[in-house]
Backbone as a printed PyTorch tensor [residue, N CA C, xyz], in Angstrom:
tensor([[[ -5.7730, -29.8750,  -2.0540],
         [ -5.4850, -28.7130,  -2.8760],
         [ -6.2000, -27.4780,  -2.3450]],

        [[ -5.2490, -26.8150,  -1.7800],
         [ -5.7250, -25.3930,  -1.2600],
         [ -5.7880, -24.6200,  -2.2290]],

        [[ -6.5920, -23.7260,  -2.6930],
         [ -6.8810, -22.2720,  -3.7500],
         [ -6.2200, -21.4460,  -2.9380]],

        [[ -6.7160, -21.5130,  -2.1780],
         [ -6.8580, -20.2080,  -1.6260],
         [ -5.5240, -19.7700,  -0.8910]],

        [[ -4.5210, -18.8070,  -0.5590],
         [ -3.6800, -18.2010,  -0.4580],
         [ -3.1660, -17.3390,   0.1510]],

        [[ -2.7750, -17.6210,   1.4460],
         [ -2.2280, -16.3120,   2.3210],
         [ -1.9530, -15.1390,   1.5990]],

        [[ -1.8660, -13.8190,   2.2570],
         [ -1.1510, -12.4930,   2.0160],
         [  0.3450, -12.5970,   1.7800]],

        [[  0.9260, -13.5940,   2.6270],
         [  1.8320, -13.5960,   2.9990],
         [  2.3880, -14.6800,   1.8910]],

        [[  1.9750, -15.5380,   1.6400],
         [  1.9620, -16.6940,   0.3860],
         [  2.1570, -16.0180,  -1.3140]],

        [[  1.1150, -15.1760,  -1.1470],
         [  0.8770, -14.0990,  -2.1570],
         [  2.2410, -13.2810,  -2.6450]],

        [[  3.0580, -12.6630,  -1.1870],
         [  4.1990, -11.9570,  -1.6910],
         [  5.1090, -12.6380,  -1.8440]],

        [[  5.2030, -13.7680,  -1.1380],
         [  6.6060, -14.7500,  -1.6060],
         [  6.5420, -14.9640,  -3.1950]],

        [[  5.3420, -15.2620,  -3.5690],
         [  5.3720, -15.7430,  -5.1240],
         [  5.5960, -14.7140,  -5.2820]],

        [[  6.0980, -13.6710,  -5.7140],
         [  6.9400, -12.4450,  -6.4530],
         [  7.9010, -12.3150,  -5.9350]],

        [[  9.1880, -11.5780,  -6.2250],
         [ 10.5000, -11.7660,  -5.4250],
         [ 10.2900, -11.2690,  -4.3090]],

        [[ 11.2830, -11.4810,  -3.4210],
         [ 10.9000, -11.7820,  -2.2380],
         [ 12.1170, -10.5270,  -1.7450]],

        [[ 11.1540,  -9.8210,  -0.8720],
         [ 11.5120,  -8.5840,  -0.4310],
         [ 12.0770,  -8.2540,   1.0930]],

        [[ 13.3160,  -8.2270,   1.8960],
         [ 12.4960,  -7.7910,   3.3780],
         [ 13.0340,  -6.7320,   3.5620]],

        [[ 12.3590,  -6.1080,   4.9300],
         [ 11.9760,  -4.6420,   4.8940],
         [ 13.1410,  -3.7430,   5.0790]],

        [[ 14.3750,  -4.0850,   5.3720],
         [ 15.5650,  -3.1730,   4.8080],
         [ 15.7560,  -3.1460,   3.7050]],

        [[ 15.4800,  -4.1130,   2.7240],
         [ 15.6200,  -3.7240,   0.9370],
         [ 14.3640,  -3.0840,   0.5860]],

        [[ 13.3510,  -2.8180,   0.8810],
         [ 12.5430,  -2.0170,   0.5310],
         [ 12.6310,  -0.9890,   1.1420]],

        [[ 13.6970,  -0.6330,   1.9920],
         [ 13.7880,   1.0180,   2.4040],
         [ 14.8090,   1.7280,   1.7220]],

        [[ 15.5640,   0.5380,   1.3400],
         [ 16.9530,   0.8790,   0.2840],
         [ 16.5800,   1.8500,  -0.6570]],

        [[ 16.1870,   1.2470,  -1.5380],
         [ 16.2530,   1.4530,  -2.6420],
         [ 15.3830,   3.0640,  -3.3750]],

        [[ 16.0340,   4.0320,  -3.7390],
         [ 15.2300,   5.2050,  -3.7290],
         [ 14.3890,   5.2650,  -5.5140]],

        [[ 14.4050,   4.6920,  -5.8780],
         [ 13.8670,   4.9640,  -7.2970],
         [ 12.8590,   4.5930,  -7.0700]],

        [[ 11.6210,   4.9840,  -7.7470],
         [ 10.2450,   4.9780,  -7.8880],
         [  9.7520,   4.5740,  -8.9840]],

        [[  8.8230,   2.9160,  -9.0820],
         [  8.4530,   2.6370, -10.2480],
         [  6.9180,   3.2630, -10.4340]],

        [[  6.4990,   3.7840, -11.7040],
         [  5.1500,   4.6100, -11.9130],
         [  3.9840,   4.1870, -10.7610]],

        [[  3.9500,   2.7910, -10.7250],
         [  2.8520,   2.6340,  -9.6600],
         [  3.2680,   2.4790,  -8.1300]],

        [[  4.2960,   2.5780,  -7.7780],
         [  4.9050,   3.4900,  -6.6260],
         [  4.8910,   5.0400,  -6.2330]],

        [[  5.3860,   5.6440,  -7.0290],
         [  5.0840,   6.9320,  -7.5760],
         [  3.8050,   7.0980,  -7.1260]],

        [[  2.5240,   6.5170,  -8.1000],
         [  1.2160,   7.1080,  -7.8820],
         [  0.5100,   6.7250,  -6.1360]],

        [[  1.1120,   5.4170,  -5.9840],
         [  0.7660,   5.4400,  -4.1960],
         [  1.2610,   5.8050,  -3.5500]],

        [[  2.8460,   6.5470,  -3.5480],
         [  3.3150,   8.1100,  -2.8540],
         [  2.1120,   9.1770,  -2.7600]],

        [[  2.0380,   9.3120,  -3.8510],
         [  0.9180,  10.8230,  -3.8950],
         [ -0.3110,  10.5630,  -3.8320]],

        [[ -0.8460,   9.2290,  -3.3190],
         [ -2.5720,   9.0630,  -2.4760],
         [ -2.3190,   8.8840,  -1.7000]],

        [[ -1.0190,   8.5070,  -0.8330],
         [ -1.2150,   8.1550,   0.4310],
         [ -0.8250,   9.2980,   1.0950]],

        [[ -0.2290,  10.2300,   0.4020],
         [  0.2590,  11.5370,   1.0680],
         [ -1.3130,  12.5100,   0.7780]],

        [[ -1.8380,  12.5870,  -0.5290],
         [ -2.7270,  13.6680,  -0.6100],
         [ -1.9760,  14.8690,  -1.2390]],

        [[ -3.4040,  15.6010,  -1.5610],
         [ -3.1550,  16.7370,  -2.2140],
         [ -4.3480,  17.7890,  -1.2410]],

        [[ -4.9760,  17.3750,  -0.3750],
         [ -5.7650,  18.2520,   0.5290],
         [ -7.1780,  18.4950,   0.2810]],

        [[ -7.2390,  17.8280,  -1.5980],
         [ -8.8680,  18.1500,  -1.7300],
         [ -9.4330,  16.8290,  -1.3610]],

        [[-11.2040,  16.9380,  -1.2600],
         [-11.9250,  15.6880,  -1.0350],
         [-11.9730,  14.7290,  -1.8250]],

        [[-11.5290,  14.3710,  -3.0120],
         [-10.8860,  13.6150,  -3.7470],
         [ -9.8070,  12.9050,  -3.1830]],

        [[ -8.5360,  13.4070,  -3.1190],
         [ -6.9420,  13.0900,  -3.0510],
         [ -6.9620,  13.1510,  -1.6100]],

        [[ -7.4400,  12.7820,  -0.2620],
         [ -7.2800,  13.4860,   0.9130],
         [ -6.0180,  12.9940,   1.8240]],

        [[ -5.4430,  12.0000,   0.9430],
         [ -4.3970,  11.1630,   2.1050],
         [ -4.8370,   9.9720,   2.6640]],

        [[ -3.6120,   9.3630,   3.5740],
         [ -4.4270,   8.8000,   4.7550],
         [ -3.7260,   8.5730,   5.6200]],

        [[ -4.5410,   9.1260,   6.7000],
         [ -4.0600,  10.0700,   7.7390],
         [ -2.8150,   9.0140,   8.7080]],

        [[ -1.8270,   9.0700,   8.8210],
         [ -0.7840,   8.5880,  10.2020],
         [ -0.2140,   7.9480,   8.8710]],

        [[ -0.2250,   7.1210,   7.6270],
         [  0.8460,   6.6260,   6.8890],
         [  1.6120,   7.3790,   5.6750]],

        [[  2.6620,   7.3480,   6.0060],
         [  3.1170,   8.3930,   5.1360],
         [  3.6630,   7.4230,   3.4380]],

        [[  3.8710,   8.5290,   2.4070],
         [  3.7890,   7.8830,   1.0970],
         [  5.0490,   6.9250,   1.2930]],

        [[  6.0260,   7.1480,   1.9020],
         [  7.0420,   6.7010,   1.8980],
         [  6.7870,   4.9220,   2.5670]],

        [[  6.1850,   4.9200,   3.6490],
         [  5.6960,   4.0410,   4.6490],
         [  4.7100,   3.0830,   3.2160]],

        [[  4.2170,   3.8020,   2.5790],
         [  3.0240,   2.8840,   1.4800],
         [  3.8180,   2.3710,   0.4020]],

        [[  5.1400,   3.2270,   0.2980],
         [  6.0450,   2.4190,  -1.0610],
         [  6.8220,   1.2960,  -0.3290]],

        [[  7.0560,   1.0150,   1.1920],
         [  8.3550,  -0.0710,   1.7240],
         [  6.8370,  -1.0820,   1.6910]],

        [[  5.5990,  -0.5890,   2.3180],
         [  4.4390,  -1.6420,   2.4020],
         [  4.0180,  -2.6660,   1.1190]],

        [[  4.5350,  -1.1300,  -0.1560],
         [  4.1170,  -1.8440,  -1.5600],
         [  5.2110,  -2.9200,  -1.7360]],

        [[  6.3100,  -2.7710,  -1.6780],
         [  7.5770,  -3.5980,  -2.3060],
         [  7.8920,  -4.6080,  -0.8650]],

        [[  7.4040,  -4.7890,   0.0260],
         [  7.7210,  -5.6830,   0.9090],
         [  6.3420,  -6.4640,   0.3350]],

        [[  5.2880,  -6.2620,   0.0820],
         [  3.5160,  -7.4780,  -0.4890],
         [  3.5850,  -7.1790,  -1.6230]],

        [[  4.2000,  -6.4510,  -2.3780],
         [  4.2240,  -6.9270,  -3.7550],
         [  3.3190,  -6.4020,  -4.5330]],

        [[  2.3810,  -6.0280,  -3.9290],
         [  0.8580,  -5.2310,  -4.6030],
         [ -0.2190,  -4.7460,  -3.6800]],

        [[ -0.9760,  -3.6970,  -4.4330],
         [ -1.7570,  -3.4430,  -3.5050],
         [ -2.6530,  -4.0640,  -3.0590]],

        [[ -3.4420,  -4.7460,  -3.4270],
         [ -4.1820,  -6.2750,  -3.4270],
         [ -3.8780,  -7.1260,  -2.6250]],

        [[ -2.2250,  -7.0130,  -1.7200],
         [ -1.8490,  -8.1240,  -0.5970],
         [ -1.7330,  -6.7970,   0.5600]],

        [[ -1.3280,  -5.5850,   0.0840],
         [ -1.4680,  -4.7590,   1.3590],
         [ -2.7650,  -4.5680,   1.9850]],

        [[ -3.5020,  -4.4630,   1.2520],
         [ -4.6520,  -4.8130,   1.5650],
         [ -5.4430,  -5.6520,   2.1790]],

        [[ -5.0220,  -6.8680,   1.6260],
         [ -6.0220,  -8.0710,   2.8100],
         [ -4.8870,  -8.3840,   4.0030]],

        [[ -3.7810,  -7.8470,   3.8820],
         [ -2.5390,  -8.1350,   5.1400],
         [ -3.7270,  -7.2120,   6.2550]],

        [[ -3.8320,  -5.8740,   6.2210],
         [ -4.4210,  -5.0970,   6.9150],
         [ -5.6940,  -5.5000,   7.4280]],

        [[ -6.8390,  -5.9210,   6.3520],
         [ -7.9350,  -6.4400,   7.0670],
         [ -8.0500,  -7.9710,   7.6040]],

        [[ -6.6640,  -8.0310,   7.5990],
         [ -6.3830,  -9.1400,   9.1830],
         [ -5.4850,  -9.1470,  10.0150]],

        [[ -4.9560,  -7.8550,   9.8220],
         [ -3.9910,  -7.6970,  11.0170],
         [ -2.7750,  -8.3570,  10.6130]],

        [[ -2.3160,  -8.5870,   9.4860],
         [ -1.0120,  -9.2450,   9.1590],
         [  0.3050,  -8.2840,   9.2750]],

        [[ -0.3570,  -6.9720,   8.8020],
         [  0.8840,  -5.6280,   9.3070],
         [  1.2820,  -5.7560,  10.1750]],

        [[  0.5870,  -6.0780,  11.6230],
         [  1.3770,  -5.3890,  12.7690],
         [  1.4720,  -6.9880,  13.1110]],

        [[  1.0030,  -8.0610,  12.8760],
         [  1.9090,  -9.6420,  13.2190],
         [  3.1820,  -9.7140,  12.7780]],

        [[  3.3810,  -8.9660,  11.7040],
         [  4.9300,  -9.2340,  11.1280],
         [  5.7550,  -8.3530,  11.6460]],

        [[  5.2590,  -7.0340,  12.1400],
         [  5.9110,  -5.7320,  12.8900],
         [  6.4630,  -4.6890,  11.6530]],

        [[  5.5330,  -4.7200,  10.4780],
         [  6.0850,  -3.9730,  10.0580],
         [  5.2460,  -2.6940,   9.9950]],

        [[  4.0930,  -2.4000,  10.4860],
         [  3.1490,  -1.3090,  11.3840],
         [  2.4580,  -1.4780,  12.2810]],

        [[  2.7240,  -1.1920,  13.5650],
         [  1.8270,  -1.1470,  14.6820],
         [  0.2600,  -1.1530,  14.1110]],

        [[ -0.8160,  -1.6670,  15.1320],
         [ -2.0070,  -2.0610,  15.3680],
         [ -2.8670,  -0.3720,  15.0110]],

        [[ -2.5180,   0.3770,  15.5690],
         [ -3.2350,   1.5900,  14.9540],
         [ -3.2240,   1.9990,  13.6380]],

        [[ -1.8940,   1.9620,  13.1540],
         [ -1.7610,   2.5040,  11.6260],
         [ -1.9540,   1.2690,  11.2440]],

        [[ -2.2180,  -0.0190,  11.3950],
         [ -2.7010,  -1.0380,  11.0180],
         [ -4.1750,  -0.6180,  10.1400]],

        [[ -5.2010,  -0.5940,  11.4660],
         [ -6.0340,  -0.3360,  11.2320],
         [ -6.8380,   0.8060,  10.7440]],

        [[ -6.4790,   2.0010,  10.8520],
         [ -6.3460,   3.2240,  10.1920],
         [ -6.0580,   2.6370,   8.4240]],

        [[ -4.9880,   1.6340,   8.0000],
         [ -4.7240,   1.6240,   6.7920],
         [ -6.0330,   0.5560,   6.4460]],

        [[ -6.4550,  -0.4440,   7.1550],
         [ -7.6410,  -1.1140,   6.7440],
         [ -8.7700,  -0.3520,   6.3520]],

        [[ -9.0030,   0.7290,   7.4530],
         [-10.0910,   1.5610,   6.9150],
         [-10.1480,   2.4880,   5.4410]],

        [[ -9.1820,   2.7870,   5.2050],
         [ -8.8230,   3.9180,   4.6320],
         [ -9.0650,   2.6180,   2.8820]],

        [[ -8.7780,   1.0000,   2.8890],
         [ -9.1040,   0.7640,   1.8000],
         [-10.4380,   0.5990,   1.7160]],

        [[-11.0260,   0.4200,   2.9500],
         [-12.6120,   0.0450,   3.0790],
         [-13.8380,   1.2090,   2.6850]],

        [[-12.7960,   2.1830,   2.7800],
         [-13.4040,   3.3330,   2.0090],
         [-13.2870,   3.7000,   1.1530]],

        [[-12.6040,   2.9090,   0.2660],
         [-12.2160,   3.2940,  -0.9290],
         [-11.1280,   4.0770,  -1.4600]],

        [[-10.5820,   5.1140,  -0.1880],
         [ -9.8490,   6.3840,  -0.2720],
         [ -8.8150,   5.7410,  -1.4120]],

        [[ -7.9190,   4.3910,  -1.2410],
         [ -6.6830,   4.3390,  -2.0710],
         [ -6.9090,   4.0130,  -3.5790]],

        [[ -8.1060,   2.8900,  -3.4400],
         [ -8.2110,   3.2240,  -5.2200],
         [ -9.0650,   4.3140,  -5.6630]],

        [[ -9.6980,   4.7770,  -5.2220],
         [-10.1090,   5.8520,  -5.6290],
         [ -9.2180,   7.0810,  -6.0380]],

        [[ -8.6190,   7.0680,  -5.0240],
         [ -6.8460,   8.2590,  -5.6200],
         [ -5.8350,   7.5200,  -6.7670]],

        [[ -5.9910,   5.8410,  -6.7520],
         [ -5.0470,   5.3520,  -7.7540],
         [ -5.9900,   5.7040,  -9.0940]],

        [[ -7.3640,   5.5960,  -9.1230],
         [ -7.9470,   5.3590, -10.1590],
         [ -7.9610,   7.2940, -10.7600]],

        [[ -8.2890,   8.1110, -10.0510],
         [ -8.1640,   9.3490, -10.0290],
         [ -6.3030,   9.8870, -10.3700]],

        [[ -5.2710,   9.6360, -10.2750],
         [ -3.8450,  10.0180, -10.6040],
         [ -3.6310,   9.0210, -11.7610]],

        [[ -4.2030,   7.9510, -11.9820],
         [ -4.1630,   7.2800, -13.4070],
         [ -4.4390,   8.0180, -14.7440]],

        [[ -5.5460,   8.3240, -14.0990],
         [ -6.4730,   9.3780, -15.2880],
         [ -5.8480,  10.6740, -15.6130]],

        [[ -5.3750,  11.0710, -14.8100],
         [ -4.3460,  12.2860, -14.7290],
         [ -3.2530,  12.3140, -15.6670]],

        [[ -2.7900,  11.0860, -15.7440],
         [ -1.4840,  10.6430, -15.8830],
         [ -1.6610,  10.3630, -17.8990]],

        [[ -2.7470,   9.9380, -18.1970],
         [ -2.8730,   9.6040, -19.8500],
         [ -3.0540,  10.6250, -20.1030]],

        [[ -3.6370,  11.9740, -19.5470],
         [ -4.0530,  13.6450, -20.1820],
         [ -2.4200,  14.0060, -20.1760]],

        [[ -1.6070,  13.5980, -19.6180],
         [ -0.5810,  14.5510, -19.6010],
         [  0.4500,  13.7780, -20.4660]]])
């Protein structure tokens, strides 16, 4: 009995996505939406982006792993660019960018935003 659970294990158990149906489809669910606008930025030191992936590139990443929680450990092992769905630079560029916190920190920051309004 294995616990423990690939990235890749992880997104199959939710429906199962591949990467022409996640480019399809143009509607935006709220927590799509909010990782459009951290991964793009707003320019202050808060919201800054991250840099080479665009929001669009972070919503086919979200709906091909299912959550941010599998895009995430896909990256800090190189599972992005094994499957080919981002080269080894923006690979790693996106590993860093959670290791710094930058993405929840902008999810947790446009959340908060989001109950004031």
């Amino acid at each position: 009995n294995n616990t423990h659970k690939s990235c890749h294990e992880q997104r199959r158990k939710s429906k199962p996505v591949t990467k022409k149906q996640a480019k399809k489809s143009t509607r935006l669910t709220k927590e799509e939406a909010l990782l459009y606008k951290v991964f793009t930025g707003d320019g202050t030191p808060e919201l800054p982006g991250v840099f080479h992936i665009s929001g669009r590139m972070a919503v086919i990443l979200y709906r091909f792993y299912g959550s941010i929680k599998a895009i995430k450990e896909a990256a800090e092992v190189s599972e992005l660019r094994l499957h080919g769905v981002i080269g080894p630079k923006r690979s790693a560029t996106l590993a860093e960018a959670f290791s710094k916190g930058t993405i929840h920190r902008g999810m947790g920051i446009l959340e908060c935003d989001q109950t004031w309004t």
